[in-house]
Every structure is written in C-alpha cells, then in structure tokens.
C-alpha positions in Angstrom: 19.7 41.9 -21.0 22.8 42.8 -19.0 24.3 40.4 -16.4 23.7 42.4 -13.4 19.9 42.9 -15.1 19.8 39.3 -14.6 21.4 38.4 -11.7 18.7 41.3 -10.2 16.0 38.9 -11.3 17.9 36.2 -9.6 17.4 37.7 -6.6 13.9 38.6 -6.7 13.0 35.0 -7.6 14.9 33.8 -5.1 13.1 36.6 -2.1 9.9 35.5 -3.4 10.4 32.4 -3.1 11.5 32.9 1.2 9.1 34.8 0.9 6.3 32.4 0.4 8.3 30.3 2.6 8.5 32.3 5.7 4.9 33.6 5.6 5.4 37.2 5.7 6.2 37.8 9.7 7.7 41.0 10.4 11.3 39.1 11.2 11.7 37.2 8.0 13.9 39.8 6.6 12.8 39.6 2.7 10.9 42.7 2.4 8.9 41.7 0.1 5.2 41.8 -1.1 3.3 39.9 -2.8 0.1 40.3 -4.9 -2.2 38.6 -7.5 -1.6 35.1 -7.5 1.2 34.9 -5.2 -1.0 36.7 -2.8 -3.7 34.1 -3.2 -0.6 30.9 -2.6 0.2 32.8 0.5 -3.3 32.9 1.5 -3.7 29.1 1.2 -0.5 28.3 2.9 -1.5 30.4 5.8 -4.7 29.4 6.2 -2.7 25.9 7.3 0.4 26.8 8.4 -0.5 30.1 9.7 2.3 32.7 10.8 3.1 31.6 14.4 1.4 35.2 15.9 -1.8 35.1 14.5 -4.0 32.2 16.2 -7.1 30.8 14.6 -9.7 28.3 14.6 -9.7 25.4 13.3 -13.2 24.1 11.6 -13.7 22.1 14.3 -13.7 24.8 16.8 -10.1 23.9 18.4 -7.6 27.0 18.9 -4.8 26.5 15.9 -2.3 28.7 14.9 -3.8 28.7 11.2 -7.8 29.0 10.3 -9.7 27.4 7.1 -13.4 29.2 8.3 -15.8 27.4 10.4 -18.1 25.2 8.2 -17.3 22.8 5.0 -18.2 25.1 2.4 -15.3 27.1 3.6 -13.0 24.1 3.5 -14.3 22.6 0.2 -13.1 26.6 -1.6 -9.6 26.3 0.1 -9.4 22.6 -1.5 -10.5 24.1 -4.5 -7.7 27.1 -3.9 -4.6 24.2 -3.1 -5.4 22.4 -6.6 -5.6 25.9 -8.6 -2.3 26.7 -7.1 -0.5 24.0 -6.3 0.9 20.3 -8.2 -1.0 16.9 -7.4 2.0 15.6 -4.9 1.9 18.9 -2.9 -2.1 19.2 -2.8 -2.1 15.6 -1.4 0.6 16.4 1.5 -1.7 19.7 2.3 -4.9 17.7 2.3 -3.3 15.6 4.6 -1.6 17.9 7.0 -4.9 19.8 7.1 -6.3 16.5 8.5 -3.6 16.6 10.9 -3.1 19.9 12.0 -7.0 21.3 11.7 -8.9 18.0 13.1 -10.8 18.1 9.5 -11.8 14.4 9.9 -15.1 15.6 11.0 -16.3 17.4 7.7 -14.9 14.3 5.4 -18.5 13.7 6.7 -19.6 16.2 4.4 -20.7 15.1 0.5 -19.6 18.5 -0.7 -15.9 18.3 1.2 -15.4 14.7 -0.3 -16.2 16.2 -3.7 -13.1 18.9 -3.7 -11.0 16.6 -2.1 -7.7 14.5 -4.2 -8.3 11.9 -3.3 -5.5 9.3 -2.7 -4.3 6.2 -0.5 -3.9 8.2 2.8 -7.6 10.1 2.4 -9.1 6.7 1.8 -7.8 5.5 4.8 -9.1 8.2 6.8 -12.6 7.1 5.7 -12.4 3.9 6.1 -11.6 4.7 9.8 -15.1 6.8 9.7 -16.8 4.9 7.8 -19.1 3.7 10.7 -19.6 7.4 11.8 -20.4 8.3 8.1 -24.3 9.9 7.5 -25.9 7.4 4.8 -26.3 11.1 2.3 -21.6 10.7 2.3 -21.6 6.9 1.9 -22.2 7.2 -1.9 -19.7 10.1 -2.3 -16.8 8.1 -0.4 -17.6 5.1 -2.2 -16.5 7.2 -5.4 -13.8 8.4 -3.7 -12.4 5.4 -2.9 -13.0 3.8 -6.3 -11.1 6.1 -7.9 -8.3 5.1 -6.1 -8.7 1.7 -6.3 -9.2 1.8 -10.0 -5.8 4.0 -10.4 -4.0 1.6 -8.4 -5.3 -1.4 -10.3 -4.0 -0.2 -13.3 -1.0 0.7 -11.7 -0.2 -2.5 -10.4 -2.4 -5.4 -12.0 -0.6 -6.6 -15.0 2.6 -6.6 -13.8 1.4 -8.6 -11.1 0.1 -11.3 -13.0 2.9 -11.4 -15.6 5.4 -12.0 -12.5 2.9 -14.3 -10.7 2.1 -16.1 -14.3 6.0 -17.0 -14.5 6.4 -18.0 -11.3 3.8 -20.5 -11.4 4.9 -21.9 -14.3 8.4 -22.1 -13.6 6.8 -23.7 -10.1 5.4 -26.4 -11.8 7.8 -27.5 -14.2 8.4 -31.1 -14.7 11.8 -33.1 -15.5 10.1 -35.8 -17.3 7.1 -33.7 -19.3 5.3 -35.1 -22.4 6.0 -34.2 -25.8 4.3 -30.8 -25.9 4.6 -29.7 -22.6 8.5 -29.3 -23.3 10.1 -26.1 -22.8 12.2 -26.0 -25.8 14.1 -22.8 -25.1 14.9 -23.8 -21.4 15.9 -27.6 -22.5 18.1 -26.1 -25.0 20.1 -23.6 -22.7 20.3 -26.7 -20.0 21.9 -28.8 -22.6 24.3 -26.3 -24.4 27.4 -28.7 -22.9 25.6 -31.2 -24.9 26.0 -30.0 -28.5 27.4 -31.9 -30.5 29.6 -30.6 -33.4 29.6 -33.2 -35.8 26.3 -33.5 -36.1 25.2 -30.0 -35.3 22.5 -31.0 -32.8 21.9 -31.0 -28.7 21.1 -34.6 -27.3 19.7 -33.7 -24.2 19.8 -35.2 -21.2 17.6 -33.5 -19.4 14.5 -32.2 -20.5 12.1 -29.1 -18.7 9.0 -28.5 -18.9 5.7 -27.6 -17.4 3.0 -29.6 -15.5 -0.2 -30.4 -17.0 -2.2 -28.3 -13.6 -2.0 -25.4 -16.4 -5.8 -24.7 -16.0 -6.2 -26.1 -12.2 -5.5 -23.9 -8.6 -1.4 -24.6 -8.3 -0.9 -22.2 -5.0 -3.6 -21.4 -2.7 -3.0 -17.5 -0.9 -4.0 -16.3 2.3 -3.6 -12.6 3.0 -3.7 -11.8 6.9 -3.9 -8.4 7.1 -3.7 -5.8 10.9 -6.7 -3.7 10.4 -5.1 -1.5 13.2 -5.9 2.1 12.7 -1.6 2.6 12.0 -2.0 -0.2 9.0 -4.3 1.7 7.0 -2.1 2.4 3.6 -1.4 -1.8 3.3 -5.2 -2.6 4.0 -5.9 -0.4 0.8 -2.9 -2.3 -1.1 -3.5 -5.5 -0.1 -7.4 -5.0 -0.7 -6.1 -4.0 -4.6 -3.3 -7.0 -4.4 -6.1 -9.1 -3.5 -8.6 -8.8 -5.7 -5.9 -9.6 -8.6 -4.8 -12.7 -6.9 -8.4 -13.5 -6.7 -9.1 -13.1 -10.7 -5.7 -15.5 -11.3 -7.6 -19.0 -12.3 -4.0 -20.7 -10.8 -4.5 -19.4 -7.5 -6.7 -19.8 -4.9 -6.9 -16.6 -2.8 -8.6 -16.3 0.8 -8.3 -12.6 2.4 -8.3 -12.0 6.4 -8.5 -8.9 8.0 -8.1 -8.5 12.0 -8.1 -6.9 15.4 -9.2 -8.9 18.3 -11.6 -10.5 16.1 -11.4 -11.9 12.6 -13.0 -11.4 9.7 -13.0 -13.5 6.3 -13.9 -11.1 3.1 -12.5 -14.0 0.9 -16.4 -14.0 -0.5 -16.0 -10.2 -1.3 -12.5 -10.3 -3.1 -14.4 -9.6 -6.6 -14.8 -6.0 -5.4 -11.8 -4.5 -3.4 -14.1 -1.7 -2.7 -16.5 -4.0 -1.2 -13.6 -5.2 0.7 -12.1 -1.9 2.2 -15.8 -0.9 3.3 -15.9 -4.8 5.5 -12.7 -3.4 7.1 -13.1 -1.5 10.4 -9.9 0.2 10.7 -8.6 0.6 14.9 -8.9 -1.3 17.6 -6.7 -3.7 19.4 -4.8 -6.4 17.9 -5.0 -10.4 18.4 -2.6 -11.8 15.6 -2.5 -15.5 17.5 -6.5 -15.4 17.1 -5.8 -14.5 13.1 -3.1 -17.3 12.4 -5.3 -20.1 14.3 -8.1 -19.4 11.9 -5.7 -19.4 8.8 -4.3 -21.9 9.8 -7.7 -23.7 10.4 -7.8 -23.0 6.2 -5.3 -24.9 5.1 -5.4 -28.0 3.4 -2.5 -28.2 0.8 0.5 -26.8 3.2 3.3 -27.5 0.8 1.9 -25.5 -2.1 -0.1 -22.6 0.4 1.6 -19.4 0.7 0.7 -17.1 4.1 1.1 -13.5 4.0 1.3 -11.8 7.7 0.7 -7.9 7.1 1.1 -6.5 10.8 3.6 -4.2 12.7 3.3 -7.1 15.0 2.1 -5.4 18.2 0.8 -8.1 19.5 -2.1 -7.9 21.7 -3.0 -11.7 21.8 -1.1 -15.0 23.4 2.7 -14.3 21.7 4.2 -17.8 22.5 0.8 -19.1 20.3 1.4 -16.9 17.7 5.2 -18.3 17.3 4.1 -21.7 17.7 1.6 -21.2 14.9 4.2 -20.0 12.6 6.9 -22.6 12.9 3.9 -25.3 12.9 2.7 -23.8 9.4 6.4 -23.6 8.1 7.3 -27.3 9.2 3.9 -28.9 7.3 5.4 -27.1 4.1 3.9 -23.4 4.1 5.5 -20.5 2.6 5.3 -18.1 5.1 5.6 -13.9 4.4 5.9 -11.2 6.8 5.2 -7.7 6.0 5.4 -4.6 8.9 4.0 -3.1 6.0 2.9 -2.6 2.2 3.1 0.7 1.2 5.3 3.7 0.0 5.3 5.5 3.5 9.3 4.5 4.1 10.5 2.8 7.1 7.3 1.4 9.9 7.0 1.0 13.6 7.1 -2.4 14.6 7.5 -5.0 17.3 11.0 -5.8 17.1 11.2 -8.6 19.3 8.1 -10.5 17.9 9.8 -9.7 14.6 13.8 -11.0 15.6 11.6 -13.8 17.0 9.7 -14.8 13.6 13.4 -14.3 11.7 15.2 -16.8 14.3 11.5 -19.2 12.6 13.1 -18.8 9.2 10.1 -15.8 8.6 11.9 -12.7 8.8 9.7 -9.5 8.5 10.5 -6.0 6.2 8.5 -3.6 5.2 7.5 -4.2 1.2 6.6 -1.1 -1.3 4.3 -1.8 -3.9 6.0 -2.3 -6.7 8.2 -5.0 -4.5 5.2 -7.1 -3.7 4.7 -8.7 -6.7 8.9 -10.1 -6.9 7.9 -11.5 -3.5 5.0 -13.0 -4.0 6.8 -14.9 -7.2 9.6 -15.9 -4.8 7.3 -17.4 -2.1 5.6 -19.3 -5.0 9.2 -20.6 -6.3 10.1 -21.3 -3.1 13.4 -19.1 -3.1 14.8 -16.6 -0.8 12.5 -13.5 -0.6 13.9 -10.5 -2.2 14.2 -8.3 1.3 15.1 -4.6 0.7 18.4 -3.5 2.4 16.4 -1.4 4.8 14.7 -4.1 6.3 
C-alpha cells in the first residue's frame, strides 16, 4: 500500500467520522454518505439529537428537534439500537440525555422500557423519583433494575470498605498497656527500634501497642444523614450501598436517616439497600435542622459516634439551629462529616455560606467520590484530619 493510498484512507476515516458528528445537514461540508451500519449509528444519533431543521416529537408528545416514535415499544428498539451500536459509557450518557431532552420519564413506567434499558446509578435515581407514580405491573421490573446496580456497586466497593474500616478500628482501639496476647508485635517493634540493643541483639521496649479487648463488641456507632432532595439522588444510591456494609460490620453500629422536611429512619431496613432506596422519596423541600435534632436525639456514646451530613446544604429549616446543633455535637466528642455530595458526577451545587459557616465549626464540607469515602470514613474513626480532595 502506497503512502498517499494511505493517507487517502486517512481522510475518509476522518470525513466519516464529522460525518457522524455533524448529522448530515446540507452545510457540514463532508460530502459524505453513509450506509449499512453507519447508516443505522446515524439513525440513532438523530433520533436524539436530531439535525437542527427537522423537528419532531418527542414520545411524550412535546415538539423536539429529534423524535424516538410515540409509544415505548418504539423507545424500547432504539435502546436496543444504542447498545448494538454503541459502548456501555456512551449508551448510559444517551439513555440519559434521552431522559433529558425527550421527557422519557413517563415510559420508565413501562415494564418493557425498563427491560432494554442499562441500567446504572443515574436511571435508578430517576425511578426512585417515580417510584410513587409507578403502576404495581413496573414495581417488580424496577426493583431488578435497581438490584443490579446495587449488587455491581457492592462488589465494587464492599471489601475495600471493610478492610480500610477493619484497620481503622483497630488502630482506634489500641491500648499502651495491652495484655500479653493482645500485643502488636510488629508495631511495638518499629516504636522501639531506638531501643535495640547491640550487645545483646534484642529491643527492650518501653512502650508497648496493642489492641483493646472490644474486638468482638460495637467500638463506633454511625449515623448517615442523607438530603433526599430530588438534586441528591446519585449519593442516596451510594450511601444506601455504603450503608448497608456499615451495617453488616459487627464493630459498628450503623443508623441511616434520610430527609426533606420530614425524617425518616430506615436504620431497621439497612439489611437490604434495595429496601432502603424504595423508603426514600426523592424531592421535596429540605429541613436539615429537623434531621440533626433527631440524630442528635440518637446519640448516646458522643466521643466514639461518628455523624455523616450528606446535603448541598440548602437549607430550608431554622439555619442558626442547624449550626448550633453541629458545634453542640462536636463539643460532647462527635466526629462530625460533611458531604455536598457522594458520587462521581464532579464538582456540586451547594450552599456556600451554610457550608464556610460549618468549616469556621471545625466541619468543613467537600464533595467525596466513591472510592474516597471509605479513607474518610477511617479518618473520622481515628480521629485525624479528613482526607479533603483539592477541589473541595
């Protein structure tokens, strides 16, 4: 093959490739056609995106400039379409611009539609925010749905969770004056290196480490206070997973709190996170002063509780309350987190001022991905400075 043979290939790779970008209007200059199965890519994308001249309908019925067809059969083939054509990553982004753009929260209602869908953290958050609308003949179907997630983020996240948590509740409860074989040899040794001595080609410590004897009773007691507001739905489906790990840790006692203006205690459902996301009623208002009091109302070991606040702190309750609650928890000994939010979606919207407010407390809040949550979780346990990402 000569160079200019290949650099002509070049060239036609890269045309196709505007090509599909563009979307084939009269002014996008490539000239090019497409057929077979970059005909049928096109097709999809434009049944989205559309080509800016062409208006359609959307399945709901409003006036779009792209059209999937007007019932969920229609839909559930151009779900079908995306996956055949397109990587997981980009299918998921589609699925949820097609949310976005087309209104398609309507026919989530539909079994069929929830069956073609890939389903990830973002489309399980869009049915937990319908779930009260949802017919009883789509209630089994979502609950798959939002297993499978659950179950893929569980494996995802579990054991590293415990192995970090494990160690920091150990290292939590270690003990300068421990009996015989509750000595950490291997710390005790590397405290006492200064201590060798040559002549008789031993260590004589001085100080010895080891752990507590609460190896098989509750050492830190948990409460998650998690914003059900309809923008917090990615860290309800987190913390629901985070929780129900916490919750199968003998060491720690773990209580779960979800809010708006009211509150609601699934601490009894934690054995299920599904069970938990479907007692969550994302939307609504917010009353974070109303959450805290009741949390608050829970505690009865301050110096070894941890509280983790999971809000973008839009307050909607008494503020001054809310402050006062958080500095009276952190002077009787609690650990107290703030998360604007736990999830991969990047940089939140929050309440500044409440938050510069809770930092000037000693509680400064950041957003936490995660694979973060579990390194703060352990410092909050050691009582150490929280690991806060620069971007905080």
């Amino acid at each position: 093959m000569t160079s200019t043979t290949t650099m002509r290939d070049i060239d036609a790779e890269r045309l196709r490739r505007w090509r599909l970008v563009l979307g084939g209007d009269q002014a996008d200059g490539t000239g090019v056609a497409l057929s077979g199965r970059d005909a049928a890519m096109d097709g999809t994308l434009t049944a989205l995106y559309g080509r800016g001249d062409k208006a359609g309908k959307s399945p709901v019925g409003r006036e779009r400039s792209a059209g999937l067809g007007g019932s969920a059969p229609s839909v559930a083939r151009w779900l079908g379409d995306i996956r055949t054509y397109f990587p997981s990553s980009v299918v998921q982004v589609m699925q949820r611009d097609a949310i976005d753009r087309l209104g398609l929260s309507a026919l989530l209602l539909e079994p069929e539609m929830l069956e073609a869908v890939e389903a990830d953290v973002h489309l399980v958050g869009t049915l937990l925010s319908l779930n009260k609308a949802m017919p009883e003949t789509t209630k089994e179907t979502a609950r798959a749905v939002v297993r499978k997630v659950v179950e893929d983020l569980e494996k995802r996240l579990a054991t590293r969770t415990r192995a970090t948590l494990t160690g920091a509740l150990d290292r939590s409860a270690r003990v300068s004056r421990p009996r015989h074989h509750d000595i950490d040899w291997n710390r005790t040794i590397a405290a006492n290196l200064k201590h060798y001595l040559p002549e008789y080609r031993t260590i004589v410590p001085e100080r010895l480490i080891g752990y507590g004897r609460a190896a098989q009773s509750v050492k830190k007691e948990v409460i998650l206070c998690i914003d059900q507001s309809g923008s917090m739905a990615a860290s309800v489906v987190y913390a629901s997973v985070f929780g129900a790990v916490l919750a199968s840790m003998r060491s720690i006692s773990t209580r779960m709190v979800v809010f708006d203006t009211s509150v609601v205690d699934l601490t009894d459902q934690l054995d299920d996170p599904v069970d938990v996301l479907f007692g969550t009623q994302l939307g609504g208002g917010t009353d974070i002063n109303r959450a805290l009091a009741y949390c608050q109302s829970k505690i009865t070991r301050p110096a070894e509780t941890v509280v983790v606040l999971i809000s973008d702190l839009y307050e909607g309750g008494i503020r001054d309350e809310m402050l006062k609650r958080v500095a009276a928890m952190k002077a009787s000994g609690v650990q107290f987190v703030t998360l604007l939010a736990l999830s991969d979606e990047g940089a939140p919207a929050y309440d500044r001022e409440h938050a510069a407010a809770l930092a000037a407390l000693g509680a400064p809040a950041f957003a936490c991905t995660p694979d973060l949550f579990p390194e703060v979780m352990a410092a909050a346990i050691e009582k150490r400075p929280l690991p806060i990402p620069d971007t905080a």
